[in-house]
C-alpha positions in Angstrom: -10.7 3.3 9.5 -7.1 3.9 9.7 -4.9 4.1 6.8 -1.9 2.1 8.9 -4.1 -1.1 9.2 -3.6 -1.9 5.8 -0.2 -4.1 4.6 1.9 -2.7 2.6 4.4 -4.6 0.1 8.1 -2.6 -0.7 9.9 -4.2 -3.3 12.5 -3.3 -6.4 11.4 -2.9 -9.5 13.8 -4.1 -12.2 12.1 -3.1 -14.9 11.4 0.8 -13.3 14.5 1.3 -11.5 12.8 2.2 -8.7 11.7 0.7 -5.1 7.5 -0.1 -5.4 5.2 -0.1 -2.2 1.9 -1.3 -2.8 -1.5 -2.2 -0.9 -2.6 -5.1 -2.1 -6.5 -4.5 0.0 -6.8 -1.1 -1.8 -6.9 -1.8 -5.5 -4.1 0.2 -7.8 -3.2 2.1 -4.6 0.5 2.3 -5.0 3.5 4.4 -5.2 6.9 4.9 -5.7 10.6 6.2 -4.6 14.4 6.4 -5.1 14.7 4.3 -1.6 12.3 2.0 0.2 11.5 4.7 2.8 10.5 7.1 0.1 8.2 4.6 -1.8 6.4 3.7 2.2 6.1 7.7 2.9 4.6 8.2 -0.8 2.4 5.5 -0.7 1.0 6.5 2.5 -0.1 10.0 1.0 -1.9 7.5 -1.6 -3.6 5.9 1.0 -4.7 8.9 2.4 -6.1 9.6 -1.2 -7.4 6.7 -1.8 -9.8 6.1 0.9 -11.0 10.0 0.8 -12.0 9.6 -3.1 -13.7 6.4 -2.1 -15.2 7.4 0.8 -16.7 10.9 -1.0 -18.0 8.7 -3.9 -19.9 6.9 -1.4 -17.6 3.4 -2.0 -17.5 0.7 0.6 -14.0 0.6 1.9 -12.5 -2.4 2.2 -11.3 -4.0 5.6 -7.9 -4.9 5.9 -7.6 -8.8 5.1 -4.1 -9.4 3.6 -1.6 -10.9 5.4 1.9 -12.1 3.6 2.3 -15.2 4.6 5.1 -16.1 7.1 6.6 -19.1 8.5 7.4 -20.1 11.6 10.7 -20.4 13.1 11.5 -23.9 13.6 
């Protein structure tokens, strides 16, 4: 499974000074950066991670399932 299918959420953190990108399907997978293209790049490294350490402890992987929910253009 591809590390790119999952969604990932960039946003500022007030409280850390510093932009967050998380993936909400892979559970305390996140990372971040001085800019919002620094927080993606790190926290597709921690994808990387992620699914190798569940995937040699013999862990399902989950499927890719969140969506942020949009609305359409009226």
């Amino acid at each position: 499974m591809s590390a790119n299918r999952y969604a990932i959420v960039v946003f500022w953190s007030e409280e850390d000074a510093v932009w967050v990108a998380d993936v909400p399907d892979l559970k305390s997978c996140s990372a971040f950066g001085d800019s919002p293209q620094e927080a993606l790049a790190e926290v597709q490294v921690a994808m990387d991670a992620w699914l190798a350490a569940a995937r040699d402890a013999g862990l399902a992987i989950p499927k890719p399932h969140y969506q942020p929910h949009t609305e359409a253009a009226e």
